[in-house]
C-alpha positions as a printed NumPy array, in Angstrom:
array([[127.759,  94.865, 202.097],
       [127.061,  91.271, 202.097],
       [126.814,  91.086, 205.876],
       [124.165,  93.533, 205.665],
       [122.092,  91.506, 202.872],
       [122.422,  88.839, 204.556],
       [121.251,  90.322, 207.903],
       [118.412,  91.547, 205.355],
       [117.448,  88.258, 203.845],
       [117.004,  86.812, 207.456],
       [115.008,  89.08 , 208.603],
       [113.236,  88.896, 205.058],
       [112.717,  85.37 , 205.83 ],
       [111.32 ,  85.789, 209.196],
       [108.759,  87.963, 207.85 ],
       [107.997,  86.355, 204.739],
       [107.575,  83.141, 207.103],
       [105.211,  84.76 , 209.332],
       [102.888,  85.823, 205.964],
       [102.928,  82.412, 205.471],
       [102.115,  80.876, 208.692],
       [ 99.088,  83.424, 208.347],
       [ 98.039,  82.006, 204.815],
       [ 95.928,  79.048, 204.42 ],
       [ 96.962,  75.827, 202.001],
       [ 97.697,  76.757, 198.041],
       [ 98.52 ,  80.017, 199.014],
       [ 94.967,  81.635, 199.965],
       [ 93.995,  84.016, 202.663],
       [ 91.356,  82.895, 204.44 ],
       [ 89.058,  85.414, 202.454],
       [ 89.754,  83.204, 199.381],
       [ 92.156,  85.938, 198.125],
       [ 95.689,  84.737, 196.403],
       [ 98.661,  85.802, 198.567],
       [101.68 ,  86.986, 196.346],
       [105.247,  84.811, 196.362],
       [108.217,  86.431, 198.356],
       [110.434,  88.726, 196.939],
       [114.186,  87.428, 197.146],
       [116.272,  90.532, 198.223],
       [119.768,  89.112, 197.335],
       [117.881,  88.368, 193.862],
       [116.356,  91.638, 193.46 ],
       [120.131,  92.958, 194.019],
       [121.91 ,  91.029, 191.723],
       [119.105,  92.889, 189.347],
       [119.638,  96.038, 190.377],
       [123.492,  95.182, 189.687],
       [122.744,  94.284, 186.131],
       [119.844,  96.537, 185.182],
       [122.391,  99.567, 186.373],
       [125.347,  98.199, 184.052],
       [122.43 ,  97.374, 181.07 ],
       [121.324, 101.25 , 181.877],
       [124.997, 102.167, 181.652],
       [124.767, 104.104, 185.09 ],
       [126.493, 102.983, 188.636],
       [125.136, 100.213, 190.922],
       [125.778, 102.658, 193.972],
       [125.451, 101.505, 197.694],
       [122.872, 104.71 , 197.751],
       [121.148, 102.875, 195.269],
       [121.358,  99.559, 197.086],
       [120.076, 101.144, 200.425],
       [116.825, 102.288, 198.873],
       [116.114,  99.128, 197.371],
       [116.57 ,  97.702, 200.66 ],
       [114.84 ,  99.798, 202.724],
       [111.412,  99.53 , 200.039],
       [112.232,  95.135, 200.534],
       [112.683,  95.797, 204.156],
       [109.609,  97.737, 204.892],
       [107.153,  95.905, 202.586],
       [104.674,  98.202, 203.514],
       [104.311, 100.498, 200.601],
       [106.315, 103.147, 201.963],
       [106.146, 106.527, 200.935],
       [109.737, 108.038, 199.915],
       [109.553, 110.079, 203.826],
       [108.991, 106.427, 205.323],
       [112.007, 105.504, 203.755],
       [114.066, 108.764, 204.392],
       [113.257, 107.52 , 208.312],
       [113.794, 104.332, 207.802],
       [117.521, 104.685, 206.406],
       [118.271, 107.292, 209.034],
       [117.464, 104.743, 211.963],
       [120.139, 102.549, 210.141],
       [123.034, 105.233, 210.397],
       [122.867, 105.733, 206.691],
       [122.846, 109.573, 205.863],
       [121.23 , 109.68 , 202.13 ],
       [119.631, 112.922, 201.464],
       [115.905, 113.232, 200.987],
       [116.596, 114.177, 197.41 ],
       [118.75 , 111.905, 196.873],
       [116.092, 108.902, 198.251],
       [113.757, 110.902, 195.68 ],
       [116.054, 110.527, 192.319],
       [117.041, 107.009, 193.553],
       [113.259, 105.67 , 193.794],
       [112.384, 107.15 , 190.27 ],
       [115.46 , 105.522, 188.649],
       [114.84 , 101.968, 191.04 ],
       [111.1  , 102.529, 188.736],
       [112.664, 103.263, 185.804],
       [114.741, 100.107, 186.023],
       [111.442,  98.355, 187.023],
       [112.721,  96.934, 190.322],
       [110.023,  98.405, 192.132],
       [106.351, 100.359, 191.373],
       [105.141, 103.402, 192.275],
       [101.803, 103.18 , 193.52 ],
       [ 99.256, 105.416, 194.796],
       [ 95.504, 106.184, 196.092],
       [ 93.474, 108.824, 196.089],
       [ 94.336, 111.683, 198.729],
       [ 97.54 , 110.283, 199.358],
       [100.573, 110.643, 198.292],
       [103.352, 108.403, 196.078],
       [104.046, 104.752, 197.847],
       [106.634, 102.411, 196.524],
       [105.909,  99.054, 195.666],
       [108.41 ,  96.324, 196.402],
       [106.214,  93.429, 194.477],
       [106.665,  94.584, 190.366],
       [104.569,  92.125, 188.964],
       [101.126,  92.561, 188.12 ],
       [ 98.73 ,  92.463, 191.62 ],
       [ 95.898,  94.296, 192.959],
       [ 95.544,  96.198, 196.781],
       [ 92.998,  96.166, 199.558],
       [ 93.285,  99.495, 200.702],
       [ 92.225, 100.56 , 204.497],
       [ 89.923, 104.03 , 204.416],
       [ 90.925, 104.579, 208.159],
       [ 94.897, 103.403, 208.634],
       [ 95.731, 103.429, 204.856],
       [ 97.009, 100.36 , 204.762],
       [ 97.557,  98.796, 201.037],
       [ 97.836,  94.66 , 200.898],
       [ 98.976,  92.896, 198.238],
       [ 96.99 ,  90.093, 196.454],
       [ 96.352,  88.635, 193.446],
       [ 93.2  ,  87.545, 191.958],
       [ 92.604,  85.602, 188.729],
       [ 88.732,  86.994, 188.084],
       [ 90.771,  90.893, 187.943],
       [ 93.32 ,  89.73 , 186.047],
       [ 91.211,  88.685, 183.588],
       [ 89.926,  92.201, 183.406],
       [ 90.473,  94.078, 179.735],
       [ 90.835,  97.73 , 179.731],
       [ 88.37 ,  99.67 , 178.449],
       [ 89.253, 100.779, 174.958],
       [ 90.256, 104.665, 175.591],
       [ 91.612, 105.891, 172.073],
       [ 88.338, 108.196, 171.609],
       [ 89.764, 110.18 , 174.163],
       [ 93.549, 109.766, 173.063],
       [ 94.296, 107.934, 175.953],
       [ 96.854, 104.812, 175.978],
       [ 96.487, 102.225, 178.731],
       [ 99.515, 100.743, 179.93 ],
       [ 98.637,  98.851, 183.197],
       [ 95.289,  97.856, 184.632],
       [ 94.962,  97.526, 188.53 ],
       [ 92.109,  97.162, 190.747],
       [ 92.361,  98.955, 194.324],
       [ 89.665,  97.166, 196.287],
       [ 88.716,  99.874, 199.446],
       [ 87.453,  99.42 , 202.751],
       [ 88.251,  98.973, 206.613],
       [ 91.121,  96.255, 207.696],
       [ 90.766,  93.52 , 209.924],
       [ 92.252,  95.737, 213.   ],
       [ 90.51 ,  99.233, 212.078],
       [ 87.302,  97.494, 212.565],
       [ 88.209,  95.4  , 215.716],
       [ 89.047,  99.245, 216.93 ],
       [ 85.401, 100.384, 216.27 ],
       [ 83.745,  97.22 , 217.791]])
């Protein structure tokens, strides 16, 4: 198992390097938008390994392949995208399985579920507060942050018996390479 985080962390790194050979200095896009900080995998592990004993429930290897697979793909994947992506691995976890394992990794708060309309549940590897850009045509989501939306308050919804727990902005439109496709 080690092998195989490290073997994840490089290519973690390779990616996370490429982001930020893309981002301009302090962080920013060139858009102006904030660009979120990597994710450690063997970090988010070690969590997993002590949010499972806190929970009083196994840190299983199935458990540790999901999480993986969500770091790995950073793409919001949907719990299919990660059924596929563990199969081209050799790992044989059942689709149910991936299922129950992505609600607990929530649970635990080691990932969030996130969603837009029309389409269905995508997982989260970033589980601090952040905003998408979401593509109408590919569906892409992209994480950023943005201190004018964090500043946001929630509207106050207790006339309709409604609780607020989280407040995120999903900001929709075409990416970058859908609309180099339509020029």
């Amino acid at each position: 198992m080690t092998d195989e985080i490290e073997t994840t962390v490089v290519e973690h790194e390779q990616a996370s390097a490429q982001h930020h050979r893309n981002a301009t200095p302090q962080g920013r896009t060139p858009r102006g938008l904030k660009t979120l900080p990597a994710v450690d995998p063997v970090e988010r592990v070690e969590l997993l390994a002590r949010a499972c004993h806190a929970a009083g429930i196994p840190a299983t290897s199935q458990r540790k392949s999901v999480l993986m697979a969500v770091l790995e793909l950073q793409s919001h994947p949907t719990a299919d995208d990660i059924c596929q992506h563990l199969s081209t691995t050799g790992l044989q976890i059942s689709r149910a399985t991936v299922f129950r394992t992505l609600e607990t990794l929530v649970e635990l708060d080691l990932i969030a579920k996130t969603c837009h309309p029309g389409r269905g549940v995508r997982y989260d590897h970033v589980n601090t507060a952040h905003h998408h850009l979401v593509c109408l045509s590919c569906n892409e989501l992209v994480d950023f942050i943005d201190d004018g939306l964090d500043a946001l308050t929630a509207p106050d919804t207790s006339s309709v018996g409604f609780r607020v727990v989280d407040c995120r902005v999903q900001v929709r439109g075409i990416c970058r390479k859908c609309q180099s496709k339509s020029a």
